[in-house]
N, C-alpha and C positions, 0 to 999 in steps of 0.2 A: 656814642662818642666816648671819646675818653673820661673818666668819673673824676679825673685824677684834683685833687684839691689846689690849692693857692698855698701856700704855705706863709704868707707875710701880707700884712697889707700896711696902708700907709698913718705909722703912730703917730707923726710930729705932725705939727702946722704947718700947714705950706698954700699956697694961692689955691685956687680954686682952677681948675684947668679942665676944660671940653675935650680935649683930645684926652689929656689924661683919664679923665673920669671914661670915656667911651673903652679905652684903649682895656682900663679895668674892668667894664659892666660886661665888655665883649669876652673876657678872658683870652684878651688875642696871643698869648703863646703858648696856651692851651689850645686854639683851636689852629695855628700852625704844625702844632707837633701831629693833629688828627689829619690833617692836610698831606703831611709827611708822608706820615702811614700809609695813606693812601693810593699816594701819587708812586710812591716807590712801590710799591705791589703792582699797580696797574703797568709799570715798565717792564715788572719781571714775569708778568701775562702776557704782555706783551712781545716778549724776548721769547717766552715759553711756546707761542703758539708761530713765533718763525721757524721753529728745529722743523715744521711740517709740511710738508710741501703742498696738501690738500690744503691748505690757507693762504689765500694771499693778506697777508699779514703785514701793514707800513706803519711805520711811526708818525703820530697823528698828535703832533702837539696843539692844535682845535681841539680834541677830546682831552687832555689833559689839561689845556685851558678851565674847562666848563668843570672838570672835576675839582681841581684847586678851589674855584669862584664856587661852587655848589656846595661841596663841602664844607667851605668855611663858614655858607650864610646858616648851614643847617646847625654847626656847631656855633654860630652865636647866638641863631635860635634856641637853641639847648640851654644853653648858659644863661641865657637873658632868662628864662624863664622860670629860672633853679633860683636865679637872685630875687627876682617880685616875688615867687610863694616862699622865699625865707626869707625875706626883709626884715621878720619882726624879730625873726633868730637872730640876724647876722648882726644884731644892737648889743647882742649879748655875749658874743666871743670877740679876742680880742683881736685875732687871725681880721674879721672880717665886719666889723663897727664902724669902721673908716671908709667903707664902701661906698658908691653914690648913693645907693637908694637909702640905706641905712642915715646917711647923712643930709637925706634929702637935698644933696647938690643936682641930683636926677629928677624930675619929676616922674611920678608913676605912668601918664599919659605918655610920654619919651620911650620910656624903658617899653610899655608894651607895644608902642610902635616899632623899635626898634626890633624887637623879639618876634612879633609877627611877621611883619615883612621880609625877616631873614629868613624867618621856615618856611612860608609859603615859598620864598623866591627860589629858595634854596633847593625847593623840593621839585620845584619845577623845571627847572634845569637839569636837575640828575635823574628827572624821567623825560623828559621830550627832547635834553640834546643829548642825552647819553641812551639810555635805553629804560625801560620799564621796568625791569629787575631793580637795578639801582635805586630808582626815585622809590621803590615801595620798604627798598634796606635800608634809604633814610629816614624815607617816613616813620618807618617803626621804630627805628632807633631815637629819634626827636623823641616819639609818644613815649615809649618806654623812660628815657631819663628823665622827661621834663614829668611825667603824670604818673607815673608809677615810683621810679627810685626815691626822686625826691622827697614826696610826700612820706615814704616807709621807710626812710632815715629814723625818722622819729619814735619807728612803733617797734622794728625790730630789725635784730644784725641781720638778717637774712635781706636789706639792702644794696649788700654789697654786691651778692649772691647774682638777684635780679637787677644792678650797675654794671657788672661785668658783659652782662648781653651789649647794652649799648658800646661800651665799654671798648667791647672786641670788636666792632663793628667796622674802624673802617678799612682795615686789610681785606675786609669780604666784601665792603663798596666797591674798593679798587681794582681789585680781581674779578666780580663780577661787570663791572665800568669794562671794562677790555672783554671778557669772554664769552658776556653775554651776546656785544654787537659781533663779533667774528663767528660764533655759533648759530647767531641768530633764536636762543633757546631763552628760555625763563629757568631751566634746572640748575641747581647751584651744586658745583665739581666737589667731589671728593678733594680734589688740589685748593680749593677755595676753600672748606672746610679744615684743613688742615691748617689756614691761617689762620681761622678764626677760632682754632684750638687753643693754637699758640697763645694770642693777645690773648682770649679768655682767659686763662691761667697765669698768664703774666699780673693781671689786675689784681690776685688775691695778696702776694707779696706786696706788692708794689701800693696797693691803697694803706692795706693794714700797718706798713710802717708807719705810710704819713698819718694813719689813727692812733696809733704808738706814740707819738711825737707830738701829736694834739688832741690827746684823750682828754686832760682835764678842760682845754678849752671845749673842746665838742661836749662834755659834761655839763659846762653848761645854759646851754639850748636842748640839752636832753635827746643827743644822739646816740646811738647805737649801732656802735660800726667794727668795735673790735669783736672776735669770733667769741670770746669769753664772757658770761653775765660778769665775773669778778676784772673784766679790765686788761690791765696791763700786768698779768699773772702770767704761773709757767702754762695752762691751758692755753691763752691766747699764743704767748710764745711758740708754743707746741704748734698747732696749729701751722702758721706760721711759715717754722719750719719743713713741715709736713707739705704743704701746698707748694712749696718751694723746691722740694724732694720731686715731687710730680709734674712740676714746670717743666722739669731737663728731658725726660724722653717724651711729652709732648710737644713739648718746642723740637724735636728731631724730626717730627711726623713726615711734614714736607720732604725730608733728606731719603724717605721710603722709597723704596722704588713703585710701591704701589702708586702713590701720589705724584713724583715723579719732578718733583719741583727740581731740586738740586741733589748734588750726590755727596759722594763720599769727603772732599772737600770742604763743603759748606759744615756737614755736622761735627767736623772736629774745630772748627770753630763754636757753631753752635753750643755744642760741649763745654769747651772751656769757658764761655759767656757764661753759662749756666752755673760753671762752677765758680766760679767768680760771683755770681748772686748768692748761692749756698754759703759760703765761706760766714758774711754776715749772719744771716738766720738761725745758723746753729751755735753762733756764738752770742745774739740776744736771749737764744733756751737757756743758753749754761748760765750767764748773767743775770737777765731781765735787763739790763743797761741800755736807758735811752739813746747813747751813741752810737750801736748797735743796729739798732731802727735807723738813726739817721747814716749810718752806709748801707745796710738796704736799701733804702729808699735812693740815695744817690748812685747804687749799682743798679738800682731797677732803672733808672731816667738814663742811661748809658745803654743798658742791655737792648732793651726792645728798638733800638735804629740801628743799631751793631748787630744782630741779628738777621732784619732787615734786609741789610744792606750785605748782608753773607749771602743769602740767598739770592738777589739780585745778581753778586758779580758771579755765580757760579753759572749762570746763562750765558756769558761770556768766555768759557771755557771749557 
């Protein structure tokens, strides 16, 4: 699922609220945007496998139901899960003290009910109403964030590294959700793979800003999430820049003919998306300026649906 951080949480006083407190513990627009991802891939699989006349291929909003509903419980499983084993952390940055659990407006009993029930539920829907492929890309994707990232936040930036799997994960839900049940297969496409190129290399820009942005608070609970031991230096910068450099003709992959997603079309969009992310990065190297970070980071929350949604409409034409 998406790694991507909370940037704000709530500093003033204000009442105590169940819907709100769920709304926060859930990360519900963090796990919309993973929902996003998904649901827009699974159309443009969808769209991909009508150009062939060996498929009878319909538009099936039941399966895109259960993906929406699946998705989301597996990404609040994720979520819930990341806030109980950092509760003791999240007392100590300023980003995330104000949280339920941190504030004990949650109980812990709550919180792992809620965290349970969404992954198992979660996971059982995206294998018995979608297919078996699916249920086991979310499964791993859960374990992965929830047992693996989270906990190696703390020990070393290679984090982000092993975040980026779950991370990228659900443009290959959503493409496998669609091509597994019309193939009937468990092999996951080169065309599948190609999106999960993509979002894996989107996550290295796009996290490390918002590490940029909240280095000293991540400093400290004693994270480790920028590429550099020295921080917010020109190494980290570099970097940075560099993975950003690499996003643009992996983000093209799909537009290959090998893969076959979209054509020529789609990539000069593509393209410009990507240059539109670079524009920032290389101008946090020359600087180091925090403001720099924060339009990366607001070109990286625009890029990856624009993207997206490039490849989608180019099935259409």
């Amino acid at each position: 699922m998406f790694k991507s951080a909370s940037l704000t949480s709530v500093t003033k006083d204000r009442a105590p609220s169940l819907l709100g407190d769920l709304k926060e513990f859930t990360k519900l627009r963090l796990a919309v945007l993973v929902v996003f991802s998904a649901t827009i891939t699974y159309v443009t699989a969808l769209k991909y496998y009508q150009k062939f006349p060996l498929y009878n291929v319909e538009f099936d909003w039941i399966s895109i139901l259960w993906l929406c509903i699946g998705g989301m419980l597996v990404t609040i499983g994720s979520n819930g899960f990341n806030q109980i084993f950092e509760r003791d952390l999240d007392k100590l940055m300023d980003r995330t003290k104000n949280r339920p659990l941190p504030t004990q407006r949650m109980s812990l009993t709550l919180a792992w009910s809620i965290s349970v029930l969404s992954g198992i539920i979660g996971v059982f829907i995206l294998w018995f109403k979608l297919n078996i492929l699916t249920g086991i890309l979310g499964l791993t994707s859960l374990i992965l964030y929830s047992f693996v990232y989270t906990p190696l936040k703390q020990r070393s930036s290679w984090a982000v590294f092993i975040g980026a799997f779950p991370g990228a994960a659900p443009p290959l839900i959503g493409w496998a959700a669609c091509e597994s049940s019309v193939l009937e297969s468990m092999i996951i496409s080169p065309a599948a793979l190609s999106l999960f190129c993509l979002q894996f290399m989107w996550q290295f820009p796009h996290f490390w800003a918002i590490a940029w942005r909240c280095h000293d608070d991540y400093q400290k609970a004693g994270f480790f999430l920028l590429p550099s031991p020295g921080g917010k230096d020109t190494k980290s910068a570099f970097q940075i820049l560099l993975y950003t450099l690499f996003m643009i003709p992996i983000a093209m992959l799909p537009c290959f003919p090998d893969f076959g997603i979209a054509g020529f079309t789609a990539s000069i969009f593509v393209l410009a998306f990507g240059i539109i992310m670079l524009y920032p990065a290389l101008m946090l190297f020359k600087t180091l300026e925090e403001k720099w970070a924060t339009k990366l980071m607001f070109a990286s929350f625009i890029y990856l649906p624009l993207v997206l949604l490039a490849l989608l409409a180019d099935q259409y034409y």
